[in-house]
C-alpha positions in Angstrom: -7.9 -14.2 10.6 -10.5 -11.9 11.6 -11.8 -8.6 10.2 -9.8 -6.6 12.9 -6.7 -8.0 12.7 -6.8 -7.2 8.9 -8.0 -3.9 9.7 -5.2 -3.3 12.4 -2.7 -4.9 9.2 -4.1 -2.6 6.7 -3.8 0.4 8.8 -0.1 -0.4 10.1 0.5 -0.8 6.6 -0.7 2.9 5.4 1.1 4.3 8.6 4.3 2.9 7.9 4.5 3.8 4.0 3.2 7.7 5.3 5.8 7.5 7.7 8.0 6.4 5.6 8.5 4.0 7.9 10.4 1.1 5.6 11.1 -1.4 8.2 7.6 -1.5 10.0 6.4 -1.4 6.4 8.8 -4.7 5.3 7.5 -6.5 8.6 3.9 -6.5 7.6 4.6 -8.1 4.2 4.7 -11.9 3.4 8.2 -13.2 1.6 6.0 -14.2 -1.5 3.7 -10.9 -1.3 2.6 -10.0 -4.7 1.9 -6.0 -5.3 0.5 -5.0 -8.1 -0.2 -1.1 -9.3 -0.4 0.2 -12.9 1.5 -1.9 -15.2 3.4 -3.0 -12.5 4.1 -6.3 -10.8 6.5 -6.6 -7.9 7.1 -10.0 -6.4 8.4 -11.0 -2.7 9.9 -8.7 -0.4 13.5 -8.7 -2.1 11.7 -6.8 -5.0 9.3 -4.8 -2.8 12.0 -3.1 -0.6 13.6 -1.0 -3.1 10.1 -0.6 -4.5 8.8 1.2 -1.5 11.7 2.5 -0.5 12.0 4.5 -4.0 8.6 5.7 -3.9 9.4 6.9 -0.1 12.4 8.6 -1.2 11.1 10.3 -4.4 7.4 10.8 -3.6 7.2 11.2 -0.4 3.6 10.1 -0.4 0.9 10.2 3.0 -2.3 8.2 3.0 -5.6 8.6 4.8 -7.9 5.9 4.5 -11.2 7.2 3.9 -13.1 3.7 3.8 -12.1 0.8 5.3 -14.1 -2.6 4.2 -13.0 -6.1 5.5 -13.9 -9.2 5.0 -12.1 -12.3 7.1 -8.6 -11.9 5.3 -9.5 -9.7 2.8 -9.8 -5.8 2.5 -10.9 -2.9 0.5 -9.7 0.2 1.0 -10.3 4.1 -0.3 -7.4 6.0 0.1 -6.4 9.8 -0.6 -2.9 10.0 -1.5 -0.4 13.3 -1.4 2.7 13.1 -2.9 5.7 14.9 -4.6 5.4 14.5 -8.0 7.2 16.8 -10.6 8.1 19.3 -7.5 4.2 19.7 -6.9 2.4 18.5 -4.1 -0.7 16.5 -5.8 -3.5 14.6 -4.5 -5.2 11.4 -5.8 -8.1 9.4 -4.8 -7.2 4.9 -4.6 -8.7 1.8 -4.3 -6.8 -1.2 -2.6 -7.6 -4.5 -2.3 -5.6 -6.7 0.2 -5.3 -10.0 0.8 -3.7 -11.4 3.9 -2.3 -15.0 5.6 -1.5 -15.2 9.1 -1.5 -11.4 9.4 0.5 -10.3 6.7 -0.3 -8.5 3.4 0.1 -11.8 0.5 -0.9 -9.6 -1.9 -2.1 -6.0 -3.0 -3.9 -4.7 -6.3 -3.9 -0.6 -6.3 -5.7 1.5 -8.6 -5.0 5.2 -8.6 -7.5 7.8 -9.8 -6.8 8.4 -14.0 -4.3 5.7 -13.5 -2.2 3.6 -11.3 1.0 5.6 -13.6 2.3 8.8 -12.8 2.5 11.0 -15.7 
């Protein structure tokens, strides 16, 4: 795989999650993707649907990708993220780290600003 079709993956990937966009989102996964974010570990895409799709419905998050690093099938990525949280818009700045096979996302590690946990 080369650095722009991870690039193109990663991007489609923070489109379809600000768009809300759960199928697009579901089609860019791997079956055995492994997301990871906080204390939290969610495994293949029968766990990651609801996953997204609650954090759709309740936080209505957008991204923007400030930075954008790749490397073969791997990519780093800063992110600002809005969402809904406690009936206030709030802002917080990410790091992701994707991996990728055959041009979907294997597996994700995100860090939020403070913490991956909403409090």
């Amino acid at each position: 795989m080369d650095d722009d079709q991870t690039a193109a993956a990663v991007r489609e990937h923070v489109r379809a999650f600000s768009e809300g966009d759960l199928r697009a989102l579901m089609a860019g996964l791997a079956a055995d993707a492994v997301w990871i974010t906080g204390r939290t570990t969610v495994r293949g895409t029968a766990e990651l649907e609801p996953f997204f799709a609650a954090a759709i419905n309740d936080l209505k998050p957008r991204l923007a990708i400030e930075n954008l690093v790749v490397d073969g099938p791997r990519a780093a990525a800063q992110v600002t993220e809005t969402l809904v949280w406690d009936g206030a818009e709030r802002s917080f700045a990410v790091a992701a780290f994707f991996v990728l096979r055959d041009g979907l996302i294997v597996a994700a590690k995100i860090y939020r600003e403070g913490s991956a946990e909403l409090e």
